[in-house]
HTML snippet that shows the backbone in 3Dmol.js (N, CA, C, O; Angstrom):
<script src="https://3Dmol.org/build/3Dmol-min.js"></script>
<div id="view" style="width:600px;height:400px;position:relative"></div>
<script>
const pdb = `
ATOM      1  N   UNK A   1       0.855  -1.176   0.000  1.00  0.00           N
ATOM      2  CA  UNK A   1       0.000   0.000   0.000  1.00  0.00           C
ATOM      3  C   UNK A   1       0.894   1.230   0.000  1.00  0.00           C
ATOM      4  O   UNK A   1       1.133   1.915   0.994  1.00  0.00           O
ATOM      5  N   UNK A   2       1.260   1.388  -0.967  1.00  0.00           N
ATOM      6  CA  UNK A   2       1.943   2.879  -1.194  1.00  0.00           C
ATOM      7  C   UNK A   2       1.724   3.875  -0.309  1.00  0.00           C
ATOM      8  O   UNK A   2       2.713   4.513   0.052  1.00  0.00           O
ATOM      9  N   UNK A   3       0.380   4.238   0.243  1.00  0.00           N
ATOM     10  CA  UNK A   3       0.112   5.303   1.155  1.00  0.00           C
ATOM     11  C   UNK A   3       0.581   5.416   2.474  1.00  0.00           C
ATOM     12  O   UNK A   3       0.791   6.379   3.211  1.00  0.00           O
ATOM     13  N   UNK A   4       0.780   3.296   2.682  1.00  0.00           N
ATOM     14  CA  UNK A   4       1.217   3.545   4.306  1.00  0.00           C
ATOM     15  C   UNK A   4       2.820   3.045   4.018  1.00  0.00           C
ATOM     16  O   UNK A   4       3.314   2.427   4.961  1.00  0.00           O
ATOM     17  N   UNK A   5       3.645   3.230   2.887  1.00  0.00           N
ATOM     18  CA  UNK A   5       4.999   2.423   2.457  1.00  0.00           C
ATOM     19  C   UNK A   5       5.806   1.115   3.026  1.00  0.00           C
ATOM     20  O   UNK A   5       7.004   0.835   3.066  1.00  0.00           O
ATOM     21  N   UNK A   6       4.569   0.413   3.465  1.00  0.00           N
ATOM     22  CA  UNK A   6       4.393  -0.794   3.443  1.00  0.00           C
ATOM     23  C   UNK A   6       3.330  -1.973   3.012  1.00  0.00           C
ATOM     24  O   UNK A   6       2.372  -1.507   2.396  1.00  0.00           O
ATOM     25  N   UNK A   7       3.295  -3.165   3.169  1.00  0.00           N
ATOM     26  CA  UNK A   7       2.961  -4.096   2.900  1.00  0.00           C
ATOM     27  C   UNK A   7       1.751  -3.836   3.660  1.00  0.00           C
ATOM     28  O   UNK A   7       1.743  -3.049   4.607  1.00  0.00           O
ATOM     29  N   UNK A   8       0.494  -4.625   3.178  1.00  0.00           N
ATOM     30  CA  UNK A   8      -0.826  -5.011   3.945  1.00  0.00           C
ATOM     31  C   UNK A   8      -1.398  -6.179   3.951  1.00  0.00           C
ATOM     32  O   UNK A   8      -1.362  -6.797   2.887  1.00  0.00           O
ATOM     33  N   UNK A   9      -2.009  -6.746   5.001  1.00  0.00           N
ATOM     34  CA  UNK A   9      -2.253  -7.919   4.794  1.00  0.00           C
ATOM     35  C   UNK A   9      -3.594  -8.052   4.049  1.00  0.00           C
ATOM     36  O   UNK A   9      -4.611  -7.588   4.565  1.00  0.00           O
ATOM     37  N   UNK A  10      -3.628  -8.591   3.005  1.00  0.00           N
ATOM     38  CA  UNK A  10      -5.089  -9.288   2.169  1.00  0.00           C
ATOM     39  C   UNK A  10      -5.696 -10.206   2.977  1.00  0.00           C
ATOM     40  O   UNK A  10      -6.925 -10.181   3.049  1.00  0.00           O
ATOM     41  N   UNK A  11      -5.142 -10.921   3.530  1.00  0.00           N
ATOM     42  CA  UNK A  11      -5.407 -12.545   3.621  1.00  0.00           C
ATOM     43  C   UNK A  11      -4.783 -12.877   5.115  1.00  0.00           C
ATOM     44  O   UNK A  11      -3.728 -12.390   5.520  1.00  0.00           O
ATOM     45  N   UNK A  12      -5.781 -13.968   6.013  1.00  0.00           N
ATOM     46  CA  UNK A  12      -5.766 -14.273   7.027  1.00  0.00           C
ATOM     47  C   UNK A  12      -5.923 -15.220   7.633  1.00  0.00           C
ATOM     48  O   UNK A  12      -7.112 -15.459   7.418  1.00  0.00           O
ATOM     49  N   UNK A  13      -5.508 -16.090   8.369  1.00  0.00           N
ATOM     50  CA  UNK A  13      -6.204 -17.308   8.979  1.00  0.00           C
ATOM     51  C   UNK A  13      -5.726 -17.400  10.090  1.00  0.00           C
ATOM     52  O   UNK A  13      -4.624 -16.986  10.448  1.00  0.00           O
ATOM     53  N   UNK A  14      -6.749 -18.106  10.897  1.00  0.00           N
ATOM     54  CA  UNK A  14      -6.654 -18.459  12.604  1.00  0.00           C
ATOM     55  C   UNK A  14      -6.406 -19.449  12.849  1.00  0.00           C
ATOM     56  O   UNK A  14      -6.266 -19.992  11.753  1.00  0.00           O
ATOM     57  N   UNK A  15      -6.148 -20.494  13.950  1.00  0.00           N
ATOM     58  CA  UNK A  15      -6.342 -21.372  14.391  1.00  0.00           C
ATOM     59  C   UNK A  15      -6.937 -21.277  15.551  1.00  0.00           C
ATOM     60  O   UNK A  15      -6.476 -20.866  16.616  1.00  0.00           O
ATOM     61  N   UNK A  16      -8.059 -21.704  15.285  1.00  0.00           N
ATOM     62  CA  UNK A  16      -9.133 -21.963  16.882  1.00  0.00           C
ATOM     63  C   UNK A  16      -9.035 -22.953  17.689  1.00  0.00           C
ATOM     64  O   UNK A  16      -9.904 -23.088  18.550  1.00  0.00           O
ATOM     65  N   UNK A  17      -7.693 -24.098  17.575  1.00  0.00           N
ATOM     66  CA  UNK A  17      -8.018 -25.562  17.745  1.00  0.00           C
ATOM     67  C   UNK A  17      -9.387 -25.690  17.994  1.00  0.00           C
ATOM     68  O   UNK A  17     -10.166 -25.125  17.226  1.00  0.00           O
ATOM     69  N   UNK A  18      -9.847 -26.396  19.022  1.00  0.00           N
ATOM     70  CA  UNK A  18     -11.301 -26.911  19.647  1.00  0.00           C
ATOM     71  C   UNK A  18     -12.011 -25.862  20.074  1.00  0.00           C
ATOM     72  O   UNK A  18     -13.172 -26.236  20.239  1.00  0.00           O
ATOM     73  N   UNK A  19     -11.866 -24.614  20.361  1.00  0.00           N
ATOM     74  CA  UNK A  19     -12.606 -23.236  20.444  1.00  0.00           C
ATOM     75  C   UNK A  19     -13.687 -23.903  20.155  1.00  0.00           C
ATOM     76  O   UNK A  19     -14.196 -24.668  20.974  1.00  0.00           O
ATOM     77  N   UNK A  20     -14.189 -23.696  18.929  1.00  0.00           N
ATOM     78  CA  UNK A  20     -15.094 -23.034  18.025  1.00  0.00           C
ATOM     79  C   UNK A  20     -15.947 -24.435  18.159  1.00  0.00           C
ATOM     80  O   UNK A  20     -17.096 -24.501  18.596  1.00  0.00           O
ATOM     81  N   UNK A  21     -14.836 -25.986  17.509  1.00  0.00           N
ATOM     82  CA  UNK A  21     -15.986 -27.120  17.889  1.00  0.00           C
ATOM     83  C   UNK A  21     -16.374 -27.524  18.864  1.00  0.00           C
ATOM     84  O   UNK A  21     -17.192 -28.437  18.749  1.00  0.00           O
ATOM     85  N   UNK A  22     -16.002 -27.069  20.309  1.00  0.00           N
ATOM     86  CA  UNK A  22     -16.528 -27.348  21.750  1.00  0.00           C
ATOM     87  C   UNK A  22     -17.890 -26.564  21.689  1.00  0.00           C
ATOM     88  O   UNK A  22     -18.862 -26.823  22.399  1.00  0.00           O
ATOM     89  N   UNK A  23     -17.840 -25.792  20.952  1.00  0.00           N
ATOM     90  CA  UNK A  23     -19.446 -25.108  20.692  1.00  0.00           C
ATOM     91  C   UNK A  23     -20.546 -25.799  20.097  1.00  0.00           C
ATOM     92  O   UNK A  23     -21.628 -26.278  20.434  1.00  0.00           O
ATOM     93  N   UNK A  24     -19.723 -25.638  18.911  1.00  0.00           N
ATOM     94  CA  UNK A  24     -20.788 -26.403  17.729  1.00  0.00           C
ATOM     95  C   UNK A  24     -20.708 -28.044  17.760  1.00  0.00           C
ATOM     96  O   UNK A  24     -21.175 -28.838  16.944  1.00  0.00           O
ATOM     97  N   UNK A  25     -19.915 -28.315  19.047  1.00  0.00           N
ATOM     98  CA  UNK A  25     -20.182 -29.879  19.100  1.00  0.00           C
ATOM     99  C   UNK A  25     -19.419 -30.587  18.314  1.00  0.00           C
ATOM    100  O   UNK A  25     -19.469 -31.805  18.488  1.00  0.00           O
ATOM    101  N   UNK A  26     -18.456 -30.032  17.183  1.00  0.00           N
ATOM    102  CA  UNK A  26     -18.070 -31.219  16.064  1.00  0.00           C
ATOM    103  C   UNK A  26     -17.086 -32.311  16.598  1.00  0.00           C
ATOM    104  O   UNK A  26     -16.230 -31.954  17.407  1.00  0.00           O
ATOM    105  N   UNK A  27     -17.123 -33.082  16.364  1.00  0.00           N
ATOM    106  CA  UNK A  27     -16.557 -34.507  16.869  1.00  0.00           C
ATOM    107  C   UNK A  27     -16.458 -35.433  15.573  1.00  0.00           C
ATOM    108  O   UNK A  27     -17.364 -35.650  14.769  1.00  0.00           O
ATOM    109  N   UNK A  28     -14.875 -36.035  15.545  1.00  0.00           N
ATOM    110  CA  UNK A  28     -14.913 -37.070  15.168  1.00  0.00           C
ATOM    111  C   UNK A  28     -13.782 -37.850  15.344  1.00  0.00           C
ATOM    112  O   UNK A  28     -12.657 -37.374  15.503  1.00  0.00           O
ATOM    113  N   UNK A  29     -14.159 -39.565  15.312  1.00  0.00           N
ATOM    114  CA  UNK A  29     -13.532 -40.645  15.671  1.00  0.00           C
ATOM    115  C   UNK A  29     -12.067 -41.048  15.616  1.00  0.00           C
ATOM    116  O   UNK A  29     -11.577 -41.086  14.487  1.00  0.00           O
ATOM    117  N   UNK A  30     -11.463 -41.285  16.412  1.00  0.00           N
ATOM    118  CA  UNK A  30     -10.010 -41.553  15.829  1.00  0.00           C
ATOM    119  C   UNK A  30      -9.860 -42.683  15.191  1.00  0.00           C
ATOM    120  O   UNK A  30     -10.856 -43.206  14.692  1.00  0.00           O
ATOM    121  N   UNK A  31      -8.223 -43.466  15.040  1.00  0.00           N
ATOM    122  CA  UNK A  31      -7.881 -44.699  14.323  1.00  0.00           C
ATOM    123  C   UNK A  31      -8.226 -45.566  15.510  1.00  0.00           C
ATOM    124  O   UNK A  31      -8.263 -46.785  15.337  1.00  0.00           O
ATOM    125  N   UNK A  32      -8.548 -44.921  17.010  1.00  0.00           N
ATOM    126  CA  UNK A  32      -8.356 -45.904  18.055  1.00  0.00           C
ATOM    127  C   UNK A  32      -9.895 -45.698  18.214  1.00  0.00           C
ATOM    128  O   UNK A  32      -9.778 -46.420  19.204  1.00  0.00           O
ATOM    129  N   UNK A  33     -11.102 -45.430  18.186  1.00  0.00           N
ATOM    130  CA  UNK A  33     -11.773 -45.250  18.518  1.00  0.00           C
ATOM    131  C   UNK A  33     -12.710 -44.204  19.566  1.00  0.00           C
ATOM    132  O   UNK A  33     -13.891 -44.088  19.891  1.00  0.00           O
ATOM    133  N   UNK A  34     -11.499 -43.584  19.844  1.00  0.00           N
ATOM    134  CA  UNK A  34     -11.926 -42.360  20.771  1.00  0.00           C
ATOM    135  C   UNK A  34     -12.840 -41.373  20.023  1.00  0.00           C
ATOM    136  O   UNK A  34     -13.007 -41.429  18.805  1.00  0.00           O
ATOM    137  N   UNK A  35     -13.384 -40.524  20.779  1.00  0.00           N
ATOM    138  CA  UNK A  35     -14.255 -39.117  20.094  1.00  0.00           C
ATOM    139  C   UNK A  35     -13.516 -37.920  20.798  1.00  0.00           C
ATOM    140  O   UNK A  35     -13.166 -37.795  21.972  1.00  0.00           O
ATOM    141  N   UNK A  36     -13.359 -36.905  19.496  1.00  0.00           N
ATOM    142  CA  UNK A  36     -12.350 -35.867  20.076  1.00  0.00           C
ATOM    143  C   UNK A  36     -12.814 -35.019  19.218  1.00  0.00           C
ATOM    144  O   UNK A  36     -13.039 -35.477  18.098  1.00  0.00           O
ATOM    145  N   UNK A  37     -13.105 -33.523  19.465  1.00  0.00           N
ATOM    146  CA  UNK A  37     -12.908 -32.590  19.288  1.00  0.00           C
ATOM    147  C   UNK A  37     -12.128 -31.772  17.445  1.00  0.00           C
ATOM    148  O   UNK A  37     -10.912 -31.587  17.402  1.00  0.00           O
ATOM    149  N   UNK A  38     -12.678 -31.544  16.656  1.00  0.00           N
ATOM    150  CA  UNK A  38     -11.900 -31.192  15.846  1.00  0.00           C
ATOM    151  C   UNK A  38     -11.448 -29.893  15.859  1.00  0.00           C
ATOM    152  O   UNK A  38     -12.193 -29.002  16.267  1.00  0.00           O
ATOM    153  N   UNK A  39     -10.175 -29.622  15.417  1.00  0.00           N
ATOM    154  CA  UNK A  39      -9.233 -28.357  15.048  1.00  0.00           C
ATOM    155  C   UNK A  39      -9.972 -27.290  13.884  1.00  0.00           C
ATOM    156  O   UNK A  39     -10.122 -27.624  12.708  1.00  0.00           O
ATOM    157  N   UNK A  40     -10.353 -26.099  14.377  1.00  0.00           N
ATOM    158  CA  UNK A  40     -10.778 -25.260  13.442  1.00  0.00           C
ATOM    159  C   UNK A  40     -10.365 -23.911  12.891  1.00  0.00           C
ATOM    160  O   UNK A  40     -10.068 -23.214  13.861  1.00  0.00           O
ATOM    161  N   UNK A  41     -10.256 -23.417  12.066  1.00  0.00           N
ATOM    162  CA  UNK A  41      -9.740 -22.534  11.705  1.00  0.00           C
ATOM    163  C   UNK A  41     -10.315 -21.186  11.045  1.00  0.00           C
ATOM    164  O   UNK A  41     -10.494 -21.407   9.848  1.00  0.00           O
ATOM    165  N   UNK A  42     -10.574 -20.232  11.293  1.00  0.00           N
ATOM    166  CA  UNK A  42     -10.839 -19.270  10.964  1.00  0.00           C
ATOM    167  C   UNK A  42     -10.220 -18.278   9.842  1.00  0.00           C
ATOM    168  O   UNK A  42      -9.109 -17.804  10.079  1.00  0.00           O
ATOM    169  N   UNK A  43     -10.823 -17.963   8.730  1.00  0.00           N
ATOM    170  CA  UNK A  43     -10.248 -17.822   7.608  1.00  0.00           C
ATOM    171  C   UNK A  43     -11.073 -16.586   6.547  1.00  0.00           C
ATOM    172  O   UNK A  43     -12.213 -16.741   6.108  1.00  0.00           O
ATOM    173  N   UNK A  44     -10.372 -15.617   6.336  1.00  0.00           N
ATOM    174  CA  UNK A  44     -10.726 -14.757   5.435  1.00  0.00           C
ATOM    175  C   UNK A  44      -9.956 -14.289   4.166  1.00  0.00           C
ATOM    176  O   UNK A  44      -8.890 -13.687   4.036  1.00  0.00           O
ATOM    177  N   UNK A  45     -10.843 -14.763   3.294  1.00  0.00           N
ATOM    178  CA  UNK A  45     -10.592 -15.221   1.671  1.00  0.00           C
ATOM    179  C   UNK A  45      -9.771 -14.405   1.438  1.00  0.00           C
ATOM    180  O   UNK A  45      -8.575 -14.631   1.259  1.00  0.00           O
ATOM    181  N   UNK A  46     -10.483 -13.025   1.405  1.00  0.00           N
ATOM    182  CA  UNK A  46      -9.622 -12.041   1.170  1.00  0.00           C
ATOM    183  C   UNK A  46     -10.537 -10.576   1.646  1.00  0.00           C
ATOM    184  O   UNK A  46     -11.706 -10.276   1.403  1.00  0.00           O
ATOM    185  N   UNK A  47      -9.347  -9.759   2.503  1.00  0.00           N
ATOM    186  CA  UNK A  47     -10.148  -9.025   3.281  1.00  0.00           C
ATOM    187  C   UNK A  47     -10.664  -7.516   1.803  1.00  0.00           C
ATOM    188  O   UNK A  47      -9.816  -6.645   1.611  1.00  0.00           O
ATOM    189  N   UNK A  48     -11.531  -7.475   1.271  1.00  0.00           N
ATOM    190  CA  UNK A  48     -11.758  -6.928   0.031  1.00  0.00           C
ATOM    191  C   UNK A  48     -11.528  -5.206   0.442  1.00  0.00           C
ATOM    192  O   UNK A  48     -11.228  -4.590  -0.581  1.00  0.00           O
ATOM    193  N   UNK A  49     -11.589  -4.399   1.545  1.00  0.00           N
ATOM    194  CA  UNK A  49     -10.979  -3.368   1.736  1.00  0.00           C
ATOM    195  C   UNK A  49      -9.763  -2.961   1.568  1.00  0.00           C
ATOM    196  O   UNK A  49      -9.507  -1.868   1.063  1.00  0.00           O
ATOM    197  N   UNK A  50      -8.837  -3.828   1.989  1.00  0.00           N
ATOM    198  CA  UNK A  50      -7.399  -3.184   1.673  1.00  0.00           C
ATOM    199  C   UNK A  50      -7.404  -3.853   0.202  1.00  0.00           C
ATOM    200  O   UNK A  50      -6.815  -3.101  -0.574  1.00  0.00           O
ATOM    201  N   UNK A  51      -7.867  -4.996  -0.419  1.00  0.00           N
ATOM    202  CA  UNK A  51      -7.250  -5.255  -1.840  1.00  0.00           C
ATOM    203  C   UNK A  51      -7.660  -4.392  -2.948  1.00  0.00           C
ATOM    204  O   UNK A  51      -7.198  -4.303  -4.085  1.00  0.00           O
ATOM    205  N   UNK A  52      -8.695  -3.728  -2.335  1.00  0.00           N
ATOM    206  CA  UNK A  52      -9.547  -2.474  -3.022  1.00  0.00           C
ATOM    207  C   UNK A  52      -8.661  -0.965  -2.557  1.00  0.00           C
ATOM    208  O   UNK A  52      -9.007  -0.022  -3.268  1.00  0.00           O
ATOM    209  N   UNK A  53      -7.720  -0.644  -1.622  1.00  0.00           N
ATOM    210  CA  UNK A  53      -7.043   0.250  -1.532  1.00  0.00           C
ATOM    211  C   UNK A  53      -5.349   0.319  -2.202  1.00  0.00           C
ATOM    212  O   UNK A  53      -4.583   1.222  -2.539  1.00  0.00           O
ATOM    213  N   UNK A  54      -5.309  -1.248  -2.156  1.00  0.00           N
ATOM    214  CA  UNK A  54      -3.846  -1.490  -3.137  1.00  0.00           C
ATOM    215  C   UNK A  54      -4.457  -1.151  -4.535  1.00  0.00           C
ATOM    216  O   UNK A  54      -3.968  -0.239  -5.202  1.00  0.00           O
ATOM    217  N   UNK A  55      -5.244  -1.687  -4.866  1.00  0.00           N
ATOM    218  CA  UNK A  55      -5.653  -1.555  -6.520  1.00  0.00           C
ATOM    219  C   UNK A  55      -5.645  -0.049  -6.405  1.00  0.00           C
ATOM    220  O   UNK A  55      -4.686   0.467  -6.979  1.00  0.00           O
ATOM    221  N   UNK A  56      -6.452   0.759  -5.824  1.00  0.00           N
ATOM    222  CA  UNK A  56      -6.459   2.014  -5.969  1.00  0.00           C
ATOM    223  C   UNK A  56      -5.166   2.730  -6.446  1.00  0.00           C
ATOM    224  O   UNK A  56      -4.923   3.412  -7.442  1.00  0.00           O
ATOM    225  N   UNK A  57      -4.147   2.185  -4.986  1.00  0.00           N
ATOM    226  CA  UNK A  57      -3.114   3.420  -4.746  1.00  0.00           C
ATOM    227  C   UNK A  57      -2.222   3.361  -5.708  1.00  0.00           C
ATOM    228  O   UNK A  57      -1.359   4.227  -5.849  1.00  0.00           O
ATOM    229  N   UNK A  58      -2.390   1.892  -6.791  1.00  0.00           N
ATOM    230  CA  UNK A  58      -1.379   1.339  -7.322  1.00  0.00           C
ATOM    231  C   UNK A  58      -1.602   1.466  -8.588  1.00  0.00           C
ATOM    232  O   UNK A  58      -0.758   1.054  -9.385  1.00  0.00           O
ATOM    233  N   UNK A  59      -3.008   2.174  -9.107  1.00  0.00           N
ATOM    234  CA  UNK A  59      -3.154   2.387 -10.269  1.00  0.00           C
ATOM    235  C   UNK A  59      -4.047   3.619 -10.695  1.00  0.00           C
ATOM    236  O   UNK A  59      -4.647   3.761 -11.760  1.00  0.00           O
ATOM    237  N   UNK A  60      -3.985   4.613  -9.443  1.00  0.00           N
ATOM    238  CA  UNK A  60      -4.321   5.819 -10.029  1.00  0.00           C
ATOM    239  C   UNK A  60      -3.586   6.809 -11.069  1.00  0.00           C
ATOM    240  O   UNK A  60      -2.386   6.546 -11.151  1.00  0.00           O
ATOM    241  N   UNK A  61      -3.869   7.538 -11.623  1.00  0.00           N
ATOM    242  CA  UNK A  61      -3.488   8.055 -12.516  1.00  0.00           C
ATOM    243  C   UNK A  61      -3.215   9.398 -12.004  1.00  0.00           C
ATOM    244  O   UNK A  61      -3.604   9.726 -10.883  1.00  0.00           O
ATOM    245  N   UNK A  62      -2.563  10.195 -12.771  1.00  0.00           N
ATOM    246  CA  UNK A  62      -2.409  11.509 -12.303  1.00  0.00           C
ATOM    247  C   UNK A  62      -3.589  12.348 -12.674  1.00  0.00           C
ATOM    248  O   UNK A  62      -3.475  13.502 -12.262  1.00  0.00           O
ATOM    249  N   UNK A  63      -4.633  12.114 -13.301  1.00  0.00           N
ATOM    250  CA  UNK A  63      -5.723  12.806 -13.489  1.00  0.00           C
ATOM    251  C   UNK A  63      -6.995  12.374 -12.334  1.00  0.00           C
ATOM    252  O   UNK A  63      -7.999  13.079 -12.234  1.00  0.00           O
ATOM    253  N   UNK A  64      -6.818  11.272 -11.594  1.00  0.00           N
ATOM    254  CA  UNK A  64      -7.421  11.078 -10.547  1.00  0.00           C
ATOM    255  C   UNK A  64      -7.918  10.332 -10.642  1.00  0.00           C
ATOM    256  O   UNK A  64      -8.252   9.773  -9.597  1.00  0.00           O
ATOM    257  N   UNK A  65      -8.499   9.543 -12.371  1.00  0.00           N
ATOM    258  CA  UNK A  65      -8.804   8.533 -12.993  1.00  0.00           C
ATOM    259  C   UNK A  65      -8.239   6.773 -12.203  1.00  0.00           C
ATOM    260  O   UNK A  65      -7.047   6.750 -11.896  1.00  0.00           O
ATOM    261  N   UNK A  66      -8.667   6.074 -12.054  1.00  0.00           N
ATOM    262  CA  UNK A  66      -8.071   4.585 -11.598  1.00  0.00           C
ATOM    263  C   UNK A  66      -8.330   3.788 -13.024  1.00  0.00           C
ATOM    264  O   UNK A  66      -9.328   3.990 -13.716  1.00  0.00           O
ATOM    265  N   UNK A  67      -7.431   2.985 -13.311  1.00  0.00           N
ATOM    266  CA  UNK A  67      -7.001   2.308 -14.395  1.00  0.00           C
ATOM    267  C   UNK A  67      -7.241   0.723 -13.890  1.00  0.00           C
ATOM    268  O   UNK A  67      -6.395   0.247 -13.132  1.00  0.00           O
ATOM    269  N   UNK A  68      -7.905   0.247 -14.129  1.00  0.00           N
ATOM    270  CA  UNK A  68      -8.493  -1.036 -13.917  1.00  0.00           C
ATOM    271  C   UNK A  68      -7.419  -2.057 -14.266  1.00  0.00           C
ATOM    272  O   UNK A  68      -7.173  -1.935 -15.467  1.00  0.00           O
ATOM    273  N   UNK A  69      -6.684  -3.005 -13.717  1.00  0.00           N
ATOM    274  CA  UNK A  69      -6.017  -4.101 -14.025  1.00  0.00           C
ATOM    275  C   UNK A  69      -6.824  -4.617 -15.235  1.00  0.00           C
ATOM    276  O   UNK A  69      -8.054  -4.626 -15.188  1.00  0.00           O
ATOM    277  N   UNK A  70      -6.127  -5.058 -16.345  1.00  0.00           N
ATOM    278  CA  UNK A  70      -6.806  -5.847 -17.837  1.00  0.00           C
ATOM    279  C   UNK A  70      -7.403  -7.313 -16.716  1.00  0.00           C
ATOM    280  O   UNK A  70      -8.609  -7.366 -16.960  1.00  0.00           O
ATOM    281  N   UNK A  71      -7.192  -8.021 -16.055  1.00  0.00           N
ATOM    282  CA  UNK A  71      -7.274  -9.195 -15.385  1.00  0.00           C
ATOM    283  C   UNK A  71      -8.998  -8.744 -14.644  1.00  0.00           C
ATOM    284  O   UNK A  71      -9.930  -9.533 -14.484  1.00  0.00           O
ATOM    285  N   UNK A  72      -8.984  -7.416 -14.341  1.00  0.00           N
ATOM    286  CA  UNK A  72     -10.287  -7.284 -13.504  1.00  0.00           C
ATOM    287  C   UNK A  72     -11.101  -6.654 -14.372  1.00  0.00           C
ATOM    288  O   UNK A  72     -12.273  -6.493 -14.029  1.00  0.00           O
ATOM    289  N   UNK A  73     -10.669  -6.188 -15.621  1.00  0.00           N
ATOM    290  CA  UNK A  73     -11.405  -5.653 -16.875  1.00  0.00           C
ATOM    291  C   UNK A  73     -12.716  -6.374 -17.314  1.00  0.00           C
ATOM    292  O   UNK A  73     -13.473  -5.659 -17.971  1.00  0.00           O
ATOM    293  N   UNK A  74     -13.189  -7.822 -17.050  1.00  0.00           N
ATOM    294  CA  UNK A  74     -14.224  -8.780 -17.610  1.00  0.00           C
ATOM    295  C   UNK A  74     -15.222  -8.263 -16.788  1.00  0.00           C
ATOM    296  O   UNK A  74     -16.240  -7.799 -17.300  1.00  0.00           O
ATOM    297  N   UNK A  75     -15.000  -8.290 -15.084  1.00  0.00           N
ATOM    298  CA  UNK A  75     -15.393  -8.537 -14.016  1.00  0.00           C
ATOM    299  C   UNK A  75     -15.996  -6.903 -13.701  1.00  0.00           C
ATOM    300  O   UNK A  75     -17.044  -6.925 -13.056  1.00  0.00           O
ATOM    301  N   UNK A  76     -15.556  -5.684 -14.014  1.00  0.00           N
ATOM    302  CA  UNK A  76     -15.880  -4.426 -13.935  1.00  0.00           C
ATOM    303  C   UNK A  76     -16.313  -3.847 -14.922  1.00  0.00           C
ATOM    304  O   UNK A  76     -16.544  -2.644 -14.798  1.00  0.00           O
ATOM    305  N   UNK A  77     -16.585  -4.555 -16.326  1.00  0.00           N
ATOM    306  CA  UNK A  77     -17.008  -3.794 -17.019  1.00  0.00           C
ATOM    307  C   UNK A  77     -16.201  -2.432 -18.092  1.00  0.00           C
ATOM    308  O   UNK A  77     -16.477  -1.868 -19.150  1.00  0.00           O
ATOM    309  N   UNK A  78     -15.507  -2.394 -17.448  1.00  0.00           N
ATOM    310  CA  UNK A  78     -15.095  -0.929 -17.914  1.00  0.00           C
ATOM    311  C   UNK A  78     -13.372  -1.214 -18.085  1.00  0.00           C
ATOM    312  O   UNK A  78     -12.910  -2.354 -18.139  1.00  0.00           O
ATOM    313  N   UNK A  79     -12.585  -0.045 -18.153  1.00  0.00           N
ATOM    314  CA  UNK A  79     -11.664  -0.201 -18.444  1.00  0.00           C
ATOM    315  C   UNK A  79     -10.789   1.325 -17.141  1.00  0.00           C
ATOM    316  O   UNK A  79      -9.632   1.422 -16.732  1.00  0.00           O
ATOM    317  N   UNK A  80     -11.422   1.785 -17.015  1.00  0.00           N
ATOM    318  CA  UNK A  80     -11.478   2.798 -16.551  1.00  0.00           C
ATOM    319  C   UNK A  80     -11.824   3.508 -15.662  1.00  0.00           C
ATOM    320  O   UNK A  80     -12.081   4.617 -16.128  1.00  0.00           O
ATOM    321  N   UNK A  81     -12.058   3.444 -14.006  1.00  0.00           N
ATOM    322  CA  UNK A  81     -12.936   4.082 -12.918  1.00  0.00           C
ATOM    323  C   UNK A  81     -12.594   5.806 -13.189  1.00  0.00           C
ATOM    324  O   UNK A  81     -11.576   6.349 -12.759  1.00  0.00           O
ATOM    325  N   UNK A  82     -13.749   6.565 -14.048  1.00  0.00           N
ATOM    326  CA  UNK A  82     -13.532   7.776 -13.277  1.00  0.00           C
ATOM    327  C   UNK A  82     -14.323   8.998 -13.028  1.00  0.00           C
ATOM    328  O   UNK A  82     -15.523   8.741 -12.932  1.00  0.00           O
ATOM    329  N   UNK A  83     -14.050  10.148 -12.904  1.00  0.00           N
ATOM    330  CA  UNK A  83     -15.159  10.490 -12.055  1.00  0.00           C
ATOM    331  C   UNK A  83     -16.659  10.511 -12.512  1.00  0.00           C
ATOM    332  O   UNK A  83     -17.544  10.816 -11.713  1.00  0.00           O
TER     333      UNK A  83
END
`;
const viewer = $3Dmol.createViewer("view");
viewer.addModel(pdb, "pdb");
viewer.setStyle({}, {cartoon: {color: "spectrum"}});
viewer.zoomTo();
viewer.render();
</script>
């Protein structure tokens, strides 16, 4: 992110071990037969605010215009965000 002259994180994940399935109950069997608790993880695809402020900072124009990546060109329609 150019604005803060560093890196940002997009992308995230947790580990909840048994948190989350001591709630929701999830359980399943081992090779020995026991019932235990499964490991869960908390996970965001992609946090769409900052990947929407990199695209910005990283492809505005000097007219104030934003220049659409050709890759996100299908998906937006346009070629061009401007005012």
């Amino acid at each position: 992110m150019p604005s803060r002259k560093a890196y940002g994180e997009t992308h995230s994940v947790t580990s909840f071990l048994d948190f989350q399935a001591r709630r929701l109950n999830l359980r399943y069997r081992d090779s020995e037969g026991k019932i235990k608790y499964c490991y869960t993880m908390n996970n965001t695809a992609i946090a769409t605010p900052r990947v929407l402020i990199a695209i910005i900072e990283n492809n505005q124009q000097k007219d104030g215009t934003i220049k659409v990546p050709e890759v996100l060109v299908p998906y937006m329609g346009k070629k061009v965000i401007g005012k």
